[in-house]
C-alpha distance (Angstrom), angle and dihedral (degrees) to the residues before:
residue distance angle dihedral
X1 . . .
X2 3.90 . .
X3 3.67 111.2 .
X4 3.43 93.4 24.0
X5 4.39 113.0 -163.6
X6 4.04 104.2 -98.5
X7 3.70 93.0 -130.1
X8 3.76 97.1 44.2
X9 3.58 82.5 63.5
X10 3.84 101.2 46.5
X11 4.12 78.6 45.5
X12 3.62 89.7 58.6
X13 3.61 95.8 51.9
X14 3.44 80.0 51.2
X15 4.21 95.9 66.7
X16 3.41 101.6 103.0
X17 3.67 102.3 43.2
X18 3.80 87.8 43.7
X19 4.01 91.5 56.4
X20 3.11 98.9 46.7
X21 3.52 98.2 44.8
X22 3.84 88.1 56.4
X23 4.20 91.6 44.5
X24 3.68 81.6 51.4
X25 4.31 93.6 60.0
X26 3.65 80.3 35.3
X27 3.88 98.9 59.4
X28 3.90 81.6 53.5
X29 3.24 118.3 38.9
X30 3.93 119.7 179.9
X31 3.89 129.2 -163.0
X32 4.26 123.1 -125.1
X33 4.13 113.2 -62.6
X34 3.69 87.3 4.9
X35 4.59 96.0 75.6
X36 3.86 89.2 113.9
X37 3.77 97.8 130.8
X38 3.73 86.6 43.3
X39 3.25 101.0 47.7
X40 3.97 83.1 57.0
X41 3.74 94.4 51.1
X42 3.99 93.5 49.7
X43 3.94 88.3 53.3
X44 3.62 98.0 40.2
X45 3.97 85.5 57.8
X46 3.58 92.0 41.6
X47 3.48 95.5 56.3
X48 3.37 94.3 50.8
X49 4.13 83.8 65.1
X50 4.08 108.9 93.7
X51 3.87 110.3 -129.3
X52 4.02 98.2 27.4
X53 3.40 126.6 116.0
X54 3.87 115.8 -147.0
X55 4.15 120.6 -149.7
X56 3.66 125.5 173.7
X57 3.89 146.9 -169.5
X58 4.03 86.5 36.0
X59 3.58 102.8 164.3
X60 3.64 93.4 -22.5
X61 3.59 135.1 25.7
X62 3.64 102.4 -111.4
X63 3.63 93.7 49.4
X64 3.95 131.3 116.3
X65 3.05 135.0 -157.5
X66 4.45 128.1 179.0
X67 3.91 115.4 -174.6
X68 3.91 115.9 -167.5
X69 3.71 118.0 178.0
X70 4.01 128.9 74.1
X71 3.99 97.3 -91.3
X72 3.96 93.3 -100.7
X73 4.04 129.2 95.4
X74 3.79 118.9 30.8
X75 3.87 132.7 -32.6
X76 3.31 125.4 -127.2
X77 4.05 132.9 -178.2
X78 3.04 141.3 -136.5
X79 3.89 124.4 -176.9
X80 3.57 138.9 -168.9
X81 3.97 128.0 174.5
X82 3.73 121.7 -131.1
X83 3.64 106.6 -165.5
X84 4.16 126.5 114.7
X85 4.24 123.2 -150.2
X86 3.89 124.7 -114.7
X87 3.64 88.6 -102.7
X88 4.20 127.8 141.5
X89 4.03 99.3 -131.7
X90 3.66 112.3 -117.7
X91 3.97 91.2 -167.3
X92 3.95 129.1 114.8
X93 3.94 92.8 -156.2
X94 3.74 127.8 132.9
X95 3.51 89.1 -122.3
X96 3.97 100.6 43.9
X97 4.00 118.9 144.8
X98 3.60 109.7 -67.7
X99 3.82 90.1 -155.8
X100 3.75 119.6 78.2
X101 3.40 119.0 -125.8
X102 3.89 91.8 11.8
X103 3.69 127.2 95.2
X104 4.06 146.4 176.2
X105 3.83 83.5 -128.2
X106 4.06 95.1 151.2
X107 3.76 98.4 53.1
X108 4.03 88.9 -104.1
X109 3.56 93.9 145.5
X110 3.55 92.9 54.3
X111 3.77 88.5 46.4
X112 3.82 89.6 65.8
X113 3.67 103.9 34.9
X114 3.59 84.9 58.7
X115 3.70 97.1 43.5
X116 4.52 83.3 47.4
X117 3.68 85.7 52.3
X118 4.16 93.9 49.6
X119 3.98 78.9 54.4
X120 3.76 93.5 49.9
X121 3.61 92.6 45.9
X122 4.07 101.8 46.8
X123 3.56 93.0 33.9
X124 4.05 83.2 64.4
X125 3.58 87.8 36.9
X126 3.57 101.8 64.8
X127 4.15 92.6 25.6
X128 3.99 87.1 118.1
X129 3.68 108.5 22.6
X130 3.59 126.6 67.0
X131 3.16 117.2 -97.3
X132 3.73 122.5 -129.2
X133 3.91 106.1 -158.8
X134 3.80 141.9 -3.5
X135 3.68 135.8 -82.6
X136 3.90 115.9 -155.6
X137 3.67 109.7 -165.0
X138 3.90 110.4 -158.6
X139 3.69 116.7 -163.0
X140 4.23 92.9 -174.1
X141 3.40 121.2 -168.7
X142 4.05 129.5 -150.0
X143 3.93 94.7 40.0
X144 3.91 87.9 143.0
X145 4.29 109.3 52.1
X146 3.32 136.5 17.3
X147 4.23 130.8 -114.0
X148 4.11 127.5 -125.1
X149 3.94 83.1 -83.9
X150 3.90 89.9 57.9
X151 4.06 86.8 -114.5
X152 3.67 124.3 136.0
X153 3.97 118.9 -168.1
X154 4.04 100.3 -86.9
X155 3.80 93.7 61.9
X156 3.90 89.1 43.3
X157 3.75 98.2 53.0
X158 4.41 84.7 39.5
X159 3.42 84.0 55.9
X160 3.84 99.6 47.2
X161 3.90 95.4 45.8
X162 3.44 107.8 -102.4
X163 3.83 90.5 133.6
X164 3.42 102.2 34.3
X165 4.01 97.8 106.1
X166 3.48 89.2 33.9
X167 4.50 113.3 111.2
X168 3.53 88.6 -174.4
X169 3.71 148.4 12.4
X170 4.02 140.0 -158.4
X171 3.36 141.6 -174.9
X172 3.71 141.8 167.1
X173 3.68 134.7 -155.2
X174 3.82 132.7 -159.6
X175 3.52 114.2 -92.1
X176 4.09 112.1 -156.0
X177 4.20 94.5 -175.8
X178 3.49 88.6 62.1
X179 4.17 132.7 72.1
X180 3.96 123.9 -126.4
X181 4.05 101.3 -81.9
X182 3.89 93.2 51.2
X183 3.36 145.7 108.5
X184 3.64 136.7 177.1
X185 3.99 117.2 -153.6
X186 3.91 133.2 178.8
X187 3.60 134.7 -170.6
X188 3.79 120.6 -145.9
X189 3.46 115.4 1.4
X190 4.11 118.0 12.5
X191 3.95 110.3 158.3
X192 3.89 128.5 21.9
X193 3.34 146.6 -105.9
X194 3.65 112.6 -92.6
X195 3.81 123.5 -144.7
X196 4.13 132.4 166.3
X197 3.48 120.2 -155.9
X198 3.68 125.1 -171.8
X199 3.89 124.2 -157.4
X200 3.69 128.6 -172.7
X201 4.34 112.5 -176.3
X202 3.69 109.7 -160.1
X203 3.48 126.6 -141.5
X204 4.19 132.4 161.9
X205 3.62 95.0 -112.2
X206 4.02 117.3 -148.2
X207 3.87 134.9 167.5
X208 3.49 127.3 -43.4
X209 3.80 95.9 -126.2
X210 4.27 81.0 60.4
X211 3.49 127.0 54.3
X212 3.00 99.1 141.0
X213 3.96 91.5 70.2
X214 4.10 100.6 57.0
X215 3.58 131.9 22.4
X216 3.81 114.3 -96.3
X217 4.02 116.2 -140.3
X218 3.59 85.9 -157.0
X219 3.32 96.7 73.5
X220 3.84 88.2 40.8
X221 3.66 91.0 55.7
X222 4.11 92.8 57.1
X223 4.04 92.3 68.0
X224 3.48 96.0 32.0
X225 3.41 86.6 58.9
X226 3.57 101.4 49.4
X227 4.68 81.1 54.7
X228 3.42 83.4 63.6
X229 3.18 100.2 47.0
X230 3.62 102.0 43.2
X231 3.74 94.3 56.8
X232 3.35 114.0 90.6
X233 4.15 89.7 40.9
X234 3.69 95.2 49.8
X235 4.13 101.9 25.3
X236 4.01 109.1 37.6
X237 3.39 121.1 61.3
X238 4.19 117.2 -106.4
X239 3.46 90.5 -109.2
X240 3.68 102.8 48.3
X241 4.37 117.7 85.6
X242 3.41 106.4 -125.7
X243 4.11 124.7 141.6
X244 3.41 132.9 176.1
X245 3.62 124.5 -165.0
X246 4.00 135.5 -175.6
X247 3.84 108.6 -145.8
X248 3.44 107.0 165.0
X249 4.17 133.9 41.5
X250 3.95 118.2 -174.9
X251 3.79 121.4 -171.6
X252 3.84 146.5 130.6
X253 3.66 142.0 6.8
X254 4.26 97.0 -137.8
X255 3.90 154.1 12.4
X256 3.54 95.3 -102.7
X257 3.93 105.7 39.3
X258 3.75 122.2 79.5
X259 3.89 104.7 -142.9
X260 3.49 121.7 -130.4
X261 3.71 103.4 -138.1
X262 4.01 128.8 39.8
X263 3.89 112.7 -160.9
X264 4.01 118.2 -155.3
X265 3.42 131.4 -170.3
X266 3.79 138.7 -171.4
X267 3.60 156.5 150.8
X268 3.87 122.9 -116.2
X269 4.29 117.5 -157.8
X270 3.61 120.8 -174.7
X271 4.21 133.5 142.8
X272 3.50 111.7 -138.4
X273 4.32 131.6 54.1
X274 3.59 92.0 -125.8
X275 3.96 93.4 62.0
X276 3.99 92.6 32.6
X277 3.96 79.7 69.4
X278 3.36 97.2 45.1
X279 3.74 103.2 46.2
X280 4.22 82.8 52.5
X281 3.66 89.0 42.4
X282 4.05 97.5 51.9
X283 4.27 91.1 38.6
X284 3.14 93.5 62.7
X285 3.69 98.9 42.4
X286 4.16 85.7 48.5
X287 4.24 82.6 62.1
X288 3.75 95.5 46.9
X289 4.35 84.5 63.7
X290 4.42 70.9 85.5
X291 3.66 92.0 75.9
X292 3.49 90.0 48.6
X293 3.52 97.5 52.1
X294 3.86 100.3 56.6
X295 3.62 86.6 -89.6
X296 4.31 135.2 95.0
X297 3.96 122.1 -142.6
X298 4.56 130.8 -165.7
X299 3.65 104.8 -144.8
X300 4.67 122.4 -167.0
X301 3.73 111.7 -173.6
X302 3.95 107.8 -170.3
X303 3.44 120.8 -159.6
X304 3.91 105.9 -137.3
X305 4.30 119.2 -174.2
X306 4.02 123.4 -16.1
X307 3.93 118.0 -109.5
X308 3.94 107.7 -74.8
X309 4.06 97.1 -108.9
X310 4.21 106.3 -167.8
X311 3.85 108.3 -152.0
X312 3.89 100.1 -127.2
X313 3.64 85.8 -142.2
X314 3.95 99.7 60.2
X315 4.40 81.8 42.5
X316 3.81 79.0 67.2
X317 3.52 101.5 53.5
X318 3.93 89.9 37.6
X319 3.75 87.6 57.2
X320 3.64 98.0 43.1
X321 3.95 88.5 50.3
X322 3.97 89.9 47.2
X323 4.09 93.8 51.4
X324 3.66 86.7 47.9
X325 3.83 93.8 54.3
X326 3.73 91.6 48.2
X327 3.72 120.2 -6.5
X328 3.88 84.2 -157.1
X329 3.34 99.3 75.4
X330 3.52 126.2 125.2
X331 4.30 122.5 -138.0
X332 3.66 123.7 -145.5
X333 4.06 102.1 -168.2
X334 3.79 103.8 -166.4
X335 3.84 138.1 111.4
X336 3.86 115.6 -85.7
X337 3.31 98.9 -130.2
X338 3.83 146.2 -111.3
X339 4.14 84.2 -44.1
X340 3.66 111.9 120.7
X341 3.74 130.3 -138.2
X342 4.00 124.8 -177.1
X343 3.95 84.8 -139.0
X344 3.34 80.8 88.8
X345 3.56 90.2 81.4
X346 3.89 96.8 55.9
X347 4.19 84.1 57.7
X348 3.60 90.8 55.8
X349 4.03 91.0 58.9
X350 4.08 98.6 33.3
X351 3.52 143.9 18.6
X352 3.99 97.6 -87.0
X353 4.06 136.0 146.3
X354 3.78 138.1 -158.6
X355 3.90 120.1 -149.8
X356 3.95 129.0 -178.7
X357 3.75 117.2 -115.9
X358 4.15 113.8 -149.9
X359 3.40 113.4 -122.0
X360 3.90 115.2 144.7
X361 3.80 122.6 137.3
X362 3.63 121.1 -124.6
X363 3.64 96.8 -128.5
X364 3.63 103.6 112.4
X365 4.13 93.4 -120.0
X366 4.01 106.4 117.2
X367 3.85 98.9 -119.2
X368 3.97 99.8 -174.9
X369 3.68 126.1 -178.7
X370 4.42 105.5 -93.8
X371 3.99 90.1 24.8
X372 3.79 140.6 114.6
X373 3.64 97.9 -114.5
X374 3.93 96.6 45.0
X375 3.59 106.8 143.3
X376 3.93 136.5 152.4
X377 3.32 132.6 -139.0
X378 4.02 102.6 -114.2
X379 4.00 91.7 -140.7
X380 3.73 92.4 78.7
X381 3.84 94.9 67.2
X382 3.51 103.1 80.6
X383 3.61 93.0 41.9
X384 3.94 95.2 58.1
X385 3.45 86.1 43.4
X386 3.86 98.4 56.6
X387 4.29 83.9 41.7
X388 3.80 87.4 64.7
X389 3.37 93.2 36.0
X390 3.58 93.5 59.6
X391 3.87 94.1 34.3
X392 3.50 89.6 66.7
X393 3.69 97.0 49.4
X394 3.33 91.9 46.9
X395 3.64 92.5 50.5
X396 3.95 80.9 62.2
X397 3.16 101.2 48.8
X398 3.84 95.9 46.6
X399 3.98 86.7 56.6
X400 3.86 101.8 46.0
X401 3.72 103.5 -95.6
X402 4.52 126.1 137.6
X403 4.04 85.2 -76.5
X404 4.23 92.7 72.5
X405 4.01 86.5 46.2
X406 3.69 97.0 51.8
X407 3.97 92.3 42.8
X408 4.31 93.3 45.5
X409 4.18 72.9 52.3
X410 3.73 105.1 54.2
X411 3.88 85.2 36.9
């Protein structure tokens, strides 16, 4: 390619220090609030990196946080999450989990090799020109569950500061549906609010060989079920996201006894406020059918993550630093899904966008994000790394800082 983007170059040179970096987190894969190892790995590398300054424990203990710039000018950030899935690898690889039952299953380890090798790569950037801002590089653990306190690690490390200079945040996230050379990017709205709700419908219980004596929750279940499931068809408007699924049903100890208690748990997705209250709103009104039935029923509803909101703005920049690094390229603009992402809750404080990075491998095995076989196709490292790369200096340049002088130079 003629003209070729300068740091998609030094990101290419960067390949094999970028795989193995991520095969590395892969080999040893760690699950939310527990990423101590990696959290030692990610500042071991950083450290290594002349010009960055290394913090940790901000917010939470397994968090990390690298700062490069001379404290003057803007602040941008740029996050990645470090956390793996309790998921059994199905993977043959060389550099499959190490830990059983625990997994990289959402591309995490990719997220922060890249972000390491955006560190790498400005860090060298700006080694002999002044720099005119701050990047803050935030390698945040717990993106995937949520703690006694019903915290995950965005809100933590919100919380604790780590954004508070910050005027505007991006991330990315691997994107399996999508080839090497892609991107998917939304305005608005991209990923849903996620909610849990927990239902337990109470019944007395008796013997099998007499119903008619008790009341049976079983049976109490059945149209409770069919509520639940006829919300979002009969309640939400067509062209509104909302889903509500039931994932787990708890009852009984034997054949021949009718329990006393079923226990029912689910997730709830939706995009806007307005239906987030109204999915919580008809859910629990689908449980109450117990008292109605001869039975009773407790009902929790926990509200998980805010909608992802992308700041149209940032999408700008994002896209501007993307069709610098490769003018090639191709855009997907469409929502993401009813995924979640606790990003979301840096884009309620600050200016901040998400986009999807292709990575899928053409080897005709479905490698979907949360599965077995999830996999990425190495090739797409250097080029999200060059993207952020050149996000943030373009995110300089756009508000005033060295980056606008040295390109009115070379211009």
């Amino acid at each position: 390619m003629e003209n070729k983007d300068e740091l998609l170059t030094k990101a290419e040179k960067m390949s094999s220090q970028l795989s193995e970096w991520r095969r590395t987190l892969h080999q040893f894969p760690e699950l939310s609030f527990q990423e101590f190892e990696t959290a030692d790995f990610i500042a071991s590398v950083l450290a290594t990196i002349d010009g960055i300054t290394v913090e940790r424990e901000i917010g939470f203990e397994t968090s990390v946080i690298a700062t490069l710039g001379k404290g003057e000018g803007p602040v941008i950030a740029l996050r990645a999450d470090i956390d793996a899935l309790p998921i059994d690898e199905a993977n043959t690889c060389n550099y499959r989990s190490k830990t059983p039952g625990v997994m990289h299953a959402c591309g995490h380890d990719a997220h922060a090799a890249i972000l390491l090798g955006a560190a790498s790569i400005l860090a060298d950037y700006f080694r002999d020109k002044p720099l005119g801002g701050t990047v803050k590089f935030i390698f945040q653990p717990a993106e995937e569950m949520i703690d006694e306190e019903s915290m995950s690690g965005s809100p933590y490390l919100l919380q604790a500061g780590a954004y508070d200079e910050a005027e505007l945040a991006i991330a990315l996230h691997m994107c399996p549906w999508l080839p090497v050379g892609a991107v998917q990017m939304h305005d608005g709205i991209s990923m849903a609010n996620v909610d849990v709700f927990h239902g337990t419908i109470q019944g007395t219980g008796g013997h099998g060989a007499y119903p008619e004596l008790g009341s049976d929750p079983t049976w109490m279940l059945g149209l409770i079920l069919q509520a639940l499931h006829g919300i979002v068809p009969r309640k939400v408007s067509a062209l509104e996201p909302a889903v509500i699924s039931v994932g787990q049903i708890h009852a009984g100890t034997a054949s021949n006894i009718i329990p006393h208690e079923v226990q029912v748990e689910g997730t709830v997705r939706s995009y806007s406020a307005s239906t987030r209250d109204l999915l919580e709103t008809e859910i629990r009104d689908a449980f109450a059918l117990a008292k109605h039935l001869g039975g009773d029923y407790s009902f929790h509803y926990q509200r998980g993550e805010p909608a992802l909101i992308n700041d149209r703005h940032v999408n700008e920049q994002i896209t501007k630093a993307i069709q610098k690094t490769d003018p090639s390229i191709k855009f997907t603009h469409q929502a993401f899904g009813m995924g979640g992402e606790d990003f979301a809750y840096v884009t309620q404080q600050l200016p901040g966008a998400m986009f999807f990075l292709g990575c899928s491998l053409d080897d005709g095995i479905e490698r979907d994000l949360h599965t077995p076989h999830f996999d990425v196709d190495e090739r797409s490292l250097p080029l999200g790394a060059a993207i952020l790369a050149n996000a943030a200096i373009g995110f300089f340049t756009q508000t005033g800082g060295q980056g606008e002088q040295e390109e009115q130079h070379d211009t």
